[in-house]
N, C-alpha and C positions, 0 to 999 in steps of 0.2 A: 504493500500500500504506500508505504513510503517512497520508493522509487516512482509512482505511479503519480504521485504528488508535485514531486519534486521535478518532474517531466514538464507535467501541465504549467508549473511554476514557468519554466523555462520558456516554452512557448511565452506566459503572457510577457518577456520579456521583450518579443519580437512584438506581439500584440502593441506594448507599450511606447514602441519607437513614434509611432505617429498618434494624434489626440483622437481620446478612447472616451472624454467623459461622456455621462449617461444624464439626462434629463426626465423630470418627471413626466413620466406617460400614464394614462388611465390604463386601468385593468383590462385582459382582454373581455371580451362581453361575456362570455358565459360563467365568470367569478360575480357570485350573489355577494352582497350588502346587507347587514342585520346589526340592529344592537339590542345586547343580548343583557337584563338583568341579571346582576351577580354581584354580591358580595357588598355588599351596600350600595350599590353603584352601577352605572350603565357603560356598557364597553362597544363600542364600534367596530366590528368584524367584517373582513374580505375573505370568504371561502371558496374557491375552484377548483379542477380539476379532479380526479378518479387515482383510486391507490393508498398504500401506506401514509398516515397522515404526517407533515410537519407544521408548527408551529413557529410564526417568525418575529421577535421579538425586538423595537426599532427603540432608538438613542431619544437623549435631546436635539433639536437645531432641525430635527425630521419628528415624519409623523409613519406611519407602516407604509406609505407610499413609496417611501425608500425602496424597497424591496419589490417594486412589477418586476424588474429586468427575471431578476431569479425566481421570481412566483412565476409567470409563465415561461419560464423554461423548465420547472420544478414540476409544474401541472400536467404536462404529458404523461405524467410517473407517477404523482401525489395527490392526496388532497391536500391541498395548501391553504395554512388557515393564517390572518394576515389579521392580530388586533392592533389599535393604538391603546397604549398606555393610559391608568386614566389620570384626569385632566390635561389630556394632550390629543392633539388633534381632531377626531369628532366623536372621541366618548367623552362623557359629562365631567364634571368638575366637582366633584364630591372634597367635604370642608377638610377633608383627613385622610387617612389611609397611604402616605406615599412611603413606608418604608415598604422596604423590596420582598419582604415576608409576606407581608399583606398583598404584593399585591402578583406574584405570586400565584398567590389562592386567586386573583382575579382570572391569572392564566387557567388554572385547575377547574375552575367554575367555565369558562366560556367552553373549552373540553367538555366537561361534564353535559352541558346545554345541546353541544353538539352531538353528544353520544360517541364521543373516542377514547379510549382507551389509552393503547401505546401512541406515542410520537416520537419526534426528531423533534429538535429543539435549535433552530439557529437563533443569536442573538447578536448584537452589536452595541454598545456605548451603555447608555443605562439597560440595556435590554440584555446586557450582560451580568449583569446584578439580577435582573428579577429574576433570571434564568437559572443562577446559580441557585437560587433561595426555593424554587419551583423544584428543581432537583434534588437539593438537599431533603427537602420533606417529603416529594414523592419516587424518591428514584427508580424502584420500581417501574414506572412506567414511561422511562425517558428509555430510545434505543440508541443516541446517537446524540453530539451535545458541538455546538460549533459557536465558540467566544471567538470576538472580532473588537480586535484594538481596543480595551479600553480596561482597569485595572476594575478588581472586585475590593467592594471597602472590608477590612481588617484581614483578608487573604493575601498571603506571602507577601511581598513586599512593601506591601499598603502605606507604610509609613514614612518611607525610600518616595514614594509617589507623592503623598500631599507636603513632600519639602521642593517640588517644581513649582516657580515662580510662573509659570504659564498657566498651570493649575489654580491660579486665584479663584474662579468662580467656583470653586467646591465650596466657600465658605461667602458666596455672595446671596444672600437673601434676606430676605425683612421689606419693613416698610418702607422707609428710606428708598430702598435697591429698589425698590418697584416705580416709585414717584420718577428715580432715577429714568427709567427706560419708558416708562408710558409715554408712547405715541414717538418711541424712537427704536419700536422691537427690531426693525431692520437691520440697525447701524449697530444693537448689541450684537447680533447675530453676524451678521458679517463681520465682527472680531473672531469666531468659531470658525464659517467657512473658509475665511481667508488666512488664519494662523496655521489652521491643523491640516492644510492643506498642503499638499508638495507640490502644486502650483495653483493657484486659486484661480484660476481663469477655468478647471477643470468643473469645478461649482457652478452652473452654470445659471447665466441671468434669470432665466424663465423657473428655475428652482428655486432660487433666490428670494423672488416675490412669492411665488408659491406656499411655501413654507410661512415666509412672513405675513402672511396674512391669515394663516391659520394661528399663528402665536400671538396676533392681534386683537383674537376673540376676546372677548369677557373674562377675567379668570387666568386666561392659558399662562400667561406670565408668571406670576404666581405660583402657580401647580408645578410651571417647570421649575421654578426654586425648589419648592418644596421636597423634590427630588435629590437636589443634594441637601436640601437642608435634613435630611431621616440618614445622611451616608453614619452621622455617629452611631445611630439606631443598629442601623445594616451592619455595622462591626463587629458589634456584641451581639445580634442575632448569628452573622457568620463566625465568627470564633466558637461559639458553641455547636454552629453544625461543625466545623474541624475538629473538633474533637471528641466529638464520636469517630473519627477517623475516614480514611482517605474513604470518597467513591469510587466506583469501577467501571462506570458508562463513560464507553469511549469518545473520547471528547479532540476537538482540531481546534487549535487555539493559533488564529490568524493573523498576524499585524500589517500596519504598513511599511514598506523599507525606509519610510522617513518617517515612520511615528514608530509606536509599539516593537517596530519588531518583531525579532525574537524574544522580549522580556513578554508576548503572552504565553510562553509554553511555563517561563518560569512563575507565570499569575497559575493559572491554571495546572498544574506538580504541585504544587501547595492544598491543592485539593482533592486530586483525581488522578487514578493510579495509574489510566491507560489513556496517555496523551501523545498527540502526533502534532506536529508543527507545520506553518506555511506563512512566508512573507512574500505579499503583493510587490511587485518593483513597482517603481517610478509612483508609488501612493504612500501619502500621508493617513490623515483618522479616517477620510470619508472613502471609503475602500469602492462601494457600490458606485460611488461617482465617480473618482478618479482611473479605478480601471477595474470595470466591470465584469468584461470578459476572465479573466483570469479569476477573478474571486469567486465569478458563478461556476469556472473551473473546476475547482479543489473543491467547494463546498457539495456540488453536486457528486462528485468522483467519490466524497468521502462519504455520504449517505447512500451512495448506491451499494 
């Protein structure tokens, strides 16, 4: 598998010589739309395709839109079930609930609504955190677990992490921070697209407004704080899943060659006994937009 990996890696190296970014496109048509009651709260769901299910679990700066490129190439093969987090994007904005345990149980509820069972579990950025906490409590029915560039709070290195100065926004939120950005969600956001990026012109305009007009909603600002502001929470939640000791669901822990790296196999061995590694070239944080092809590469390679 590894060899198999490290192939595809190479290709997108070739893939990566000329511009590869990916813009947000709508779903193909036969992926339904529901939002599905659960856990004190309403979750917005993209479900399509026929097959073993996966689960795709999106960051802040995005919303599960992130993720058509790989849901319809996934869909030939799966059912692909695509929420947004909640108070992000078009699930509701409930006053609480944003540590990653909780929400978590949001993932395990909308499953449950849907009637599945086992999954795949891809994540990225915060969706890498609820992923991890989803798994911790149900491992059991995770078959395959893919972290993408972004660290888990109080797992391995965690603390090596929040001493990066680029890392400032783990600790921005309140009232203040809000007053700060209202009616400027753009221009906060575009510090995100254009720092974590290995070239920001990869992000592209029409994403750009996309996105930010969804973080513009009522609320949405806020709830994305709220998200780092529960990372203390998520510590002390994840230090006690460590130590009931390692999991065993095979997991592929992905970075960019200008972001993460390889420090996600080292996030991810802190937790999980059977890990395999891959870094995207010429991509910084935003993997699915800077080079797409290669990322849908290896993720799809490793869940087949």
């Amino acid at each position: 598998m590894f060899r198999t990996l490290t192939s595809l890696i190479a290709c997108g190296l070739i893939l990566a010589a000329s511009p590869c970014a990916a813009r947000v496109e709508p779903y193909p048509a036969d992926f339904k739309t529901e939002t599905i009651a659960v856990n004190g709260t309403r979750i917005f769901v993209r479900v399509g395709g026929h097959g073993p299910a996966v689960v795709m679990l999106h960051g802040y700066g995005e919303t599960g839109d992130m993720w058509q490129p790989l849901a319809a190439t996934l869909a030939k093969t799966h059912t692909v079930i695509v929420p947004d987090l909640r108070g992000m994007g078009l699930s509701a904005h409930p006053d609480g609930g944003y540590d990653k345990k909780n929400q978590g149980r949001d993932v395990a509820g909308v499953l449950d609504a849907l009637h599945v069972d086992k999954v795949d579990v891809v994540a990225h950025d915060i969706g890498n955190m609820v992923a991890y906490a989803f798994v911790a409590e149900q491992p059991q029915r995770v078959t395959h677990l893919v972290l993408m560039d972004a660290p888990i709070p109080g797992i391995g290195p965690w603390e090596q992490v929040l001493k990066n100065p680029l890392l400032w926004h783990f600790h921005f939120y309140g009232p203040d921070m809000e007053r700060l950005v209202k009616g400027r969600e753009r221009i906060y956001l575009d510090r995100f697209w254009n720092e974590f990026s290995a070239n920001p012109k990869n992000f592209d305009e029409a994403s750009r407004v996309h996105y930010a007009k969804l973080y513009a909603l009522p609320n949405a600002m806020h709830d994305g704080f709220e998200q780092f502001h529960a990372f203390d929470q998520d510590a002390v939640d994840n230090q006690k899943f460590v130590a009931a000791g390692p999991l065993s669901v095979p997991v592929l822990a992905i970075g960019g060659d200008k972001s993460f790296g390889t420090q996600m196999v080292v996030v991810a061995k802190a937790a999980f006994s059977n890990v395999q590694g891959a870094v995207i070239p010429n991509a910084g944080h935003w993997l699915m937009e800077e080079n797409p092809e290669a990322t849908i590469a290896v993720v799809q390679e490793f869940i087949r």
